[in-house]
N, C-alpha and C positions, 0 to 999 in steps of 0.2 A: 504494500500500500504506500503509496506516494502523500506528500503532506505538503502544503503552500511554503514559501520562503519564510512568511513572518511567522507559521508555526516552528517552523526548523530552529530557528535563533532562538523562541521561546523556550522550548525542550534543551539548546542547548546551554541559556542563559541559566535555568535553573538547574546545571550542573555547574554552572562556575565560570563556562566560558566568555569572553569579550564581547560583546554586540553592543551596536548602538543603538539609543532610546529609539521608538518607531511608534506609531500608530496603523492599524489595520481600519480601511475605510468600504463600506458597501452603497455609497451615493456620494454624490460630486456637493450636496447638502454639507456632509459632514467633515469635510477639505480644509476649509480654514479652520473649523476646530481644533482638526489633528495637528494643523501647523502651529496654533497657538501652545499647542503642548509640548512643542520641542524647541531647542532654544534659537537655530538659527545661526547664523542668516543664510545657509545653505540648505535645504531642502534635495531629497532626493525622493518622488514619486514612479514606484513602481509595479508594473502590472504583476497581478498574481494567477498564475496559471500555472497547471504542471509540464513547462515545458523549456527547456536551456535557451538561449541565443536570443534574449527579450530585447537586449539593448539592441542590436540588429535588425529587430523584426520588425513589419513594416504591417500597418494595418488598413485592413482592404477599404474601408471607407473613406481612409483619408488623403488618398492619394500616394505614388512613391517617394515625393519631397515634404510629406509629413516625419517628423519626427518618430522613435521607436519608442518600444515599452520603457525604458528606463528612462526618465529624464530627471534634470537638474532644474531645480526651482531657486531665483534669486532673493523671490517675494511672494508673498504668502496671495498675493492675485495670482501667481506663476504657479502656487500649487492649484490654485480652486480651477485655472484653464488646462490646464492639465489632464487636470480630472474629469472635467467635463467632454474633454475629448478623448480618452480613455476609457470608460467605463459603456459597456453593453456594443462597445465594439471589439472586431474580429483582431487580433492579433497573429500573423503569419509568422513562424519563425523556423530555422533548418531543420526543427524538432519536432511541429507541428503537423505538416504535412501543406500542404496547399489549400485545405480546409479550415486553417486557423483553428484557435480556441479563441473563443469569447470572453472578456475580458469581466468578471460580475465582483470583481475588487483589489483594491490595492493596498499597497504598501506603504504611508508617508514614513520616511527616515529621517533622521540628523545627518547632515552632511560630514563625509571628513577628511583632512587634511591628509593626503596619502602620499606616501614617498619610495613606498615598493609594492607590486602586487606579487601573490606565489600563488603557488598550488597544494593543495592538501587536500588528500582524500583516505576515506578507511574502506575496507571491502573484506570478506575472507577468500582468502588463496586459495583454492579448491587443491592446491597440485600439495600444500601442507597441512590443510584444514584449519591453521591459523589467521587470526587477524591479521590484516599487513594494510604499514601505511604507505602509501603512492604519494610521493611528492617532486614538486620540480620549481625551479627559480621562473620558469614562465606562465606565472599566473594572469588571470580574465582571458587565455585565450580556450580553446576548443582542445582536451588535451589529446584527442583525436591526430590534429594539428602535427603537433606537439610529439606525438609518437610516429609520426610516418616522417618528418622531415626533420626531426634533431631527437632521438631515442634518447642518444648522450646525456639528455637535460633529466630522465625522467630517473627517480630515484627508488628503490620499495626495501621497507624494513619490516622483517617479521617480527610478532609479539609471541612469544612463548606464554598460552597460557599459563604456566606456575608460575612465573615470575612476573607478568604485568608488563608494564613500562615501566621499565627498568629508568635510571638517570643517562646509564647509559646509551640506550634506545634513544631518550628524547635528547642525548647530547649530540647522536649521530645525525638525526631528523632537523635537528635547529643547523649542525656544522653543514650540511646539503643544501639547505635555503641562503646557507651565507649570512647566517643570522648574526649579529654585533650587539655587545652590551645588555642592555634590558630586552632587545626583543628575544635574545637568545635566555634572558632568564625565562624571561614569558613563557617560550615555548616546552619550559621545561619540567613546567604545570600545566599545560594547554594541553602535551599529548596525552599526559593520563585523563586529563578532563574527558578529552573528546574519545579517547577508549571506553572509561568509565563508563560512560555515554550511549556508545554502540553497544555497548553485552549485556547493559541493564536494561535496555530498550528495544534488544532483538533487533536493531537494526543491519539489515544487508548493507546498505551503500549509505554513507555519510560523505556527501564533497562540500568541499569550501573552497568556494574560486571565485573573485580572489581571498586569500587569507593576507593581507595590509601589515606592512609596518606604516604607522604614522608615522608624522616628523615629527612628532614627540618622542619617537621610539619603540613604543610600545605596536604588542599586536593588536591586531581586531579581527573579529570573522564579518565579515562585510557583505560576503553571500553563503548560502545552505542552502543547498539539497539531500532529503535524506528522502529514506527510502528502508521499508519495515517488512518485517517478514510474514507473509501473510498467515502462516501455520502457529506463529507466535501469539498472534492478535487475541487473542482469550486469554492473555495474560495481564492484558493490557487497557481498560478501560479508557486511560486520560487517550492512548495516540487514538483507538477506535471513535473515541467523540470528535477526532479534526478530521473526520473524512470528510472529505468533498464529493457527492456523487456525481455534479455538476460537470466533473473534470473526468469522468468516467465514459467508455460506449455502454449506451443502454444495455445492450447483450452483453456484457462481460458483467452488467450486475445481477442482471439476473440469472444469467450463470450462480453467480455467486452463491443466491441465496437455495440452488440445489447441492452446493459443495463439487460442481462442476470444474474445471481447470479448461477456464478457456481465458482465447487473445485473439482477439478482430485483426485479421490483414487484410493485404488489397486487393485479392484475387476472385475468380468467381465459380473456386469447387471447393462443396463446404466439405468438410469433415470429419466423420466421429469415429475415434480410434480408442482403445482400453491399453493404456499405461501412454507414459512421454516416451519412452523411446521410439516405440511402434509409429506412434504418432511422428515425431522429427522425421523417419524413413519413411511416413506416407507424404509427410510434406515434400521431400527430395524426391520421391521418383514422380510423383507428378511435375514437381518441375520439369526433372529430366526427359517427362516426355512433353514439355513446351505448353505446358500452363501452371498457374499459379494458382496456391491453397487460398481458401475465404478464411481460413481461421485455424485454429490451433485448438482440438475441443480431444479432451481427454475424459472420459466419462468414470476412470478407476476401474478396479477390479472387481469391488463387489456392488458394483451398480444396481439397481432396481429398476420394475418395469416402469415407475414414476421418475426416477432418473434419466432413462434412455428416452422417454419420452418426452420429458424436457429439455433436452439436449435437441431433441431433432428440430424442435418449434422453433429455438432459439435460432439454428443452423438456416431453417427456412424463411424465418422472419426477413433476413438478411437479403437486400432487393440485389445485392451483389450476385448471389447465386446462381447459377445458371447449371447447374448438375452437381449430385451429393454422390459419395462414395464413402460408406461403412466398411469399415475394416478391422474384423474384431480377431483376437486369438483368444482363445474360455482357457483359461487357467482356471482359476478363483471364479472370471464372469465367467456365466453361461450362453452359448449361444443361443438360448430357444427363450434367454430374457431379453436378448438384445432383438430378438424375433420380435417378440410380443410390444414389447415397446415401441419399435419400428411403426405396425402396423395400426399403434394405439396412437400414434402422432399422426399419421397421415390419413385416418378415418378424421381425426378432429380437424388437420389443419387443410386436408388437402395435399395432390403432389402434382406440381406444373412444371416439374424438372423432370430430366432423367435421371436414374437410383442404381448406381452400381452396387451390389451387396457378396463382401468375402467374409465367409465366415470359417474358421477354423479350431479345434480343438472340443473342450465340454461339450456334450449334448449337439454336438454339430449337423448331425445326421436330424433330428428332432428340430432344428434351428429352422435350417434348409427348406424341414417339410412344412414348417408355419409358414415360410415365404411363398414358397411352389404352391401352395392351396388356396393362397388366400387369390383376390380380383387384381393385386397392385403390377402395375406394369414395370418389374424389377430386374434389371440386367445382370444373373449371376457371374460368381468372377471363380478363378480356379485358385487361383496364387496372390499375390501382389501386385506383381509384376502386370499380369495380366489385367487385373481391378484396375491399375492404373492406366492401361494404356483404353482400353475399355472408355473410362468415365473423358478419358480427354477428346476421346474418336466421337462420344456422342453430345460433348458443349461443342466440340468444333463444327459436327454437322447440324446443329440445332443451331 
């Protein structure tokens, strides 16, 4: 689960870390209040969306020589115009896609005096299963960027869970940013903060970009993204209160609310597979046979016939679609529940696609014969392989 910028600073302000005073605004009404609460005379108003590259992004309404989501206010007219040109408009950014997100609140900040940007981010290293920090002296840019045309810059320090963040850890972390004086003492509280941070809060991905020295010297965290682990979230009451479903696809919410594992793409063959991996290799051989998945729908292993059946609705809702292809292995699932459920979705919703159906393993013989018997006009598949070359032969002749 993803969370706004001004909730990120919040969660991490109440671990200790640096952030500056800010106000969160939902009408261009409450603009110069929020400015009268900070002290000035630099304003910084920011859109809040889940999505990177704001200060770049350009908003469909206002033209390409409009300003982007992050702007500088000198005066507290310059926040309220601002705002009013910001708010319930489309914000486009390299993150968003071409559809933008809509812009439904912001951020007003205290300005501040900056004299270095960095990079700092935390994640877990799959290849140790430890925390590990990513950092680099090229902070506000894309560190995308930043890893294809100078690797050289990018730094990563493992955390040993038993020992934490060591001094030494954050001695290394601060010596890589080039840190001097106070900012380097700073940092050498900042990284247990922001570890503290991530393992008490189940966070996947926590970035700070840029993370600032002042010309006071000291640090700030100036931007957050974080980013929570969705399997943790019933541990967690305060981060499940800052969802935004706002900032969500319809169908991945309510995905959600069957304990579904889906992700909307931009393609237009939907998919219901049983486990992720299956899934990733129905996404790739469709590609490989020259089109592209509608989504990422993982229905689990012990799925139900009210599970599969909201899975499909979901999958059909989607005006993308233009041919679905089921592709199940019955470990744990059964094939004659992923039958039933099938035929329990497409009596209710209807089917104006074509319906590739591979079913293999549990009950599969039993599976096969709920499909073979019923009215539904269903394209059997042998393999995978086959499944897939099948569902692309009949979007492409359709």
């Amino acid at each position: 689960m993803n969370i706004h910028e001004h909730q990120a600073k919040a969660v991490l302000k109440s671990f200790g870390a640096p952030v500056a005073e800010g106000v969160a605004i939902f009408s261009a009404d409450e603009a110069a209040k929020a400015a009268d609460q900070l002290p000035g005379p630099l304003w910084v108003v920011k859109s809040q969306i889940h999505a990177g590259g704001r200060g770049k992004g350009k908003f469909k309404e206002l033209g390409p020589d409009a300003k982007g989501g992050v702007r500088l206010a000198f005066t507290k007219d310059d926040v309220v115009a601002h705002a009013k040109e910001m708010l319930g408009n489309t914000l486009v950014t390299h993150q968003t896609g071409p559809d933008g997100k809509q812009v439904n609140r912001l951020y007003i900040e205290d300005g501040a005096d900056i004299e270095t940007e960095l990079y700092l981010s935390l994640l877990v290293d799959r290849a140790t299963s430890h925390v590990a920090f990513v950092v680099s002296t090229e902070g506000g840019m894309d560190i995308e960027d930043v890893a294809h045309s100078t690797p050289e810059k990018i730094q990563t320090f493992d955390v040993n869970p038993d020992d934490g963040v060591t001094p030494e850890v954050a001695g290394k972390i601060a010596d890589a940013l080039n840190l001097k004086d106070a900012a380097h003492e700073d940092m050498l509280s900042l990284a247990g903060i922001l570890y503290k941070a991530f393992c008490e809060k189940d966070m996947s991905m926590l970035e700070v970009n840029p993370l600032i020295v002042m010309k006071d010297g000291h640090l700030r965290v100036l931007d957050a993204k974080v980013s929570f682990d969705g399997n943790a979230l019933f541990r967690h009451d305060d981060i499940m209160a800052l969802r935004d479903t706002t900032e969500e696809d319809d169908k991945e919410i309510e995905a959600s609310k069957y304990d579904l594992a889906y992700v909307a793409l931009d393609g237009n063959i939907g998919c219901m597979v049983n486990g992720a991996g299956l899934a990733m290799a129905t996404m790739d051989i469709i590609k490989l046979y020259g089109a592209e998945p509608a989504n990422f729908l993982d229905v689990g292993g012990g799925a139900t016939k009210e599970k599969v059946t909201a899975a499909f609705k979901i999958i059909t809702a989607d005006p993308n679609v233009k041919g679905i292809l089921v592709n199940i292995f019955g470990g744990i699932m059964r094939c004659d529940v992923i039958a039933e459920g099938v035929l329990a979705a497409v009596k209710e919703v209807g089917l104006s696609v074509p319906l590739v159906v591979r079913l293999e393993g549990t009950n599969v013989e039993l599976g096969k014969k709920i499909i073979n018997e019923s009215d539904l006009d269903v394209i059997s598949a042998d393999d995978l392989d086959d499944a897939a070359q099948k569902i692309v032969a009949a979007v492409k002749g359709a």
